[in-house]
C-alpha positions as CSV (number, residue, x, y, z in Angstrom):
1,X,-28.5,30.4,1.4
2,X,-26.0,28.0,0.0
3,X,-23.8,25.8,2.3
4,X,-21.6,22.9,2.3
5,X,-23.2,19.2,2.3
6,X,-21.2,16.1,4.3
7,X,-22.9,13.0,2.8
8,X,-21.7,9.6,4.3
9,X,-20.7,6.8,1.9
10,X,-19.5,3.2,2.7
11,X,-15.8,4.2,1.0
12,X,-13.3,3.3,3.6
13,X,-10.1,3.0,1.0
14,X,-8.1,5.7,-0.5
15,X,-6.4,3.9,-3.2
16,X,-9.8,2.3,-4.5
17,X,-11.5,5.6,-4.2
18,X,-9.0,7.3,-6.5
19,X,-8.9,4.5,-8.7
20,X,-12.7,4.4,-9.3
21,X,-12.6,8.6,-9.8
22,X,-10.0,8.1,-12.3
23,X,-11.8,5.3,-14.4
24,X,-14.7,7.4,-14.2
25,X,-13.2,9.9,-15.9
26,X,-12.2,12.7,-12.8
27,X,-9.1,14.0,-12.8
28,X,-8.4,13.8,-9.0
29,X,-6.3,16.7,-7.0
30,X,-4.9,15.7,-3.8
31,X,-2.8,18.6,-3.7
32,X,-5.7,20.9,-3.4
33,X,-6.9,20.0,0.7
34,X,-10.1,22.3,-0.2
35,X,-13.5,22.6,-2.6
36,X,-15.2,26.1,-3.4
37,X,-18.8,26.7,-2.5
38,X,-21.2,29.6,-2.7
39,X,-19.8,33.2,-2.4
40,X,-16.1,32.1,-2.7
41,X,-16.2,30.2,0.4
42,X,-13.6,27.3,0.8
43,X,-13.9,24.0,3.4
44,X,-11.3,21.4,3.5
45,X,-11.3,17.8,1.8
46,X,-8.6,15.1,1.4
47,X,-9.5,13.9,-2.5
48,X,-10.5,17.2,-4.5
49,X,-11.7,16.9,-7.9
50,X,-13.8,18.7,-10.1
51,X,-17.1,17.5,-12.0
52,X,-18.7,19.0,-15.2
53,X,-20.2,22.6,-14.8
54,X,-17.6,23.3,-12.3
55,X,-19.3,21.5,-9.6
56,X,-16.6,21.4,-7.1
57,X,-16.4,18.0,-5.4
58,X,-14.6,16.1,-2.4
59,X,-14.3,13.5,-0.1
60,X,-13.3,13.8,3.3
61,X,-11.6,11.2,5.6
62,X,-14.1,11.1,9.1
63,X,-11.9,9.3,11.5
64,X,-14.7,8.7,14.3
65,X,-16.7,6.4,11.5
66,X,-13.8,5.1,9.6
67,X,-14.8,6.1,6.1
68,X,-15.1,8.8,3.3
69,X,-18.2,11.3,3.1
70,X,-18.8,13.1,-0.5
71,X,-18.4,17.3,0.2
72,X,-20.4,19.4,-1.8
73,X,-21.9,22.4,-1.8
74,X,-25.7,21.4,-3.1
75,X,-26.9,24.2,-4.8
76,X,-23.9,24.4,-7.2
77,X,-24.1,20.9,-8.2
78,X,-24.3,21.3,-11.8
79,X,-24.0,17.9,-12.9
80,X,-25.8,15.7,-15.3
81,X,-26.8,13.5,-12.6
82,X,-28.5,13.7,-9.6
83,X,-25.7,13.3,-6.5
84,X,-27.7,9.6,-5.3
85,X,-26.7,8.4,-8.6
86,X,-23.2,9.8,-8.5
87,X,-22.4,8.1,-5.0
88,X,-24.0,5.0,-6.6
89,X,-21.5,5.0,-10.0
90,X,-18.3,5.3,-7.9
91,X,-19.5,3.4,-5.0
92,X,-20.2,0.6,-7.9
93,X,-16.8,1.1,-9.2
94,X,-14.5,1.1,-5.8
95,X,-16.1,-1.9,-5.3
96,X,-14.5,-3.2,-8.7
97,X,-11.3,-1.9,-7.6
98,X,-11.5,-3.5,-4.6
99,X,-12.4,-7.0,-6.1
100,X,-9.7,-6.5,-8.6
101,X,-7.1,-5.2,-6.2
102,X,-8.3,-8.5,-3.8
103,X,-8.5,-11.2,-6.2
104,X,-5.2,-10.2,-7.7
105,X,-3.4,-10.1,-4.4
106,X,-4.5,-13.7,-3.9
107,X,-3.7,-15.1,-7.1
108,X,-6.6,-15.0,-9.2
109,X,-6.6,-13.9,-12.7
110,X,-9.4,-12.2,-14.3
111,X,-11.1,-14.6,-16.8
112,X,-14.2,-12.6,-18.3
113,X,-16.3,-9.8,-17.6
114,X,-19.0,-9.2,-18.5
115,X,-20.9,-5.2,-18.7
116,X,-24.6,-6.2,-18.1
117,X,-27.8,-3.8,-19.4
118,X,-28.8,-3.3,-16.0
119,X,-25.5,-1.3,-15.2
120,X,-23.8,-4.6,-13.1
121,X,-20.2,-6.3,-14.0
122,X,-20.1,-9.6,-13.7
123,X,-16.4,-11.0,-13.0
124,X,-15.4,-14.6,-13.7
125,X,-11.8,-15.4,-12.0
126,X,-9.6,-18.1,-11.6
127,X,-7.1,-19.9,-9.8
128,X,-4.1,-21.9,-11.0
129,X,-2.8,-24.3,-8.6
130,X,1.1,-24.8,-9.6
């Protein structure tokens, strides 16, 4: 029997958690508080989108840990990927987000970067004293 899955993540910021769906590719839907699972049934989420095979996703804010968990319901997931390397791709990306969010705040400037083979970004930034 099919059921909903709550899988913890490290993701403890909205803005770079939409951010990094977006640049993925996902169309996020925080109008929609809920995700469809097996036999029609709904459970609420905070960030709802949708991945390909209409694998219905979402992430859900637990305010006793202080970060986003990935909602799912398992034995729908159609996607392409296993859901370990999903987490991993947007985990990767929110924390380029964050960097880029950071760094810019501070007054750095992005100088390179640089898409290696083994799937890492390497950032070079600066700072320009006036």
């Amino acid at each position: 029997m099919s059921h909903f899955s709550t899988i913890k993540t490290q993701l403890k910021e909205e803005g770079p958690l939409i951010k990094a769906l977006n640049e993925l590719g996902y169309t996020t839907n925080q109008e929609q508080k809920f995700i469809k699972g097996y036999r029609g049934k709904f459970t609420a989420v905070d960030i709802n989108f949708n991945l390909p095979g209409d694998t219905n996703v979402g992430f859900k804010w637990n305010s006793n840990l202080k970060l986003y968990e990935l909602v799912t319901d398992l034995d729908l997931w159609n996607f392409e990927i296993p859901v370990e390397r999903f987490i991993s791709k947007v985990t990767q990306m929110y924390a380029y987000q964050t960097i880029i969010s950071k760094t810019k705040e501070d007054g750095y400037q992005i100088v390179e970067q640089k898409n290696q083979n083994d799937g890492s970004i390497e950032l070079v930034v600066t700072k320009w004293d006036n």
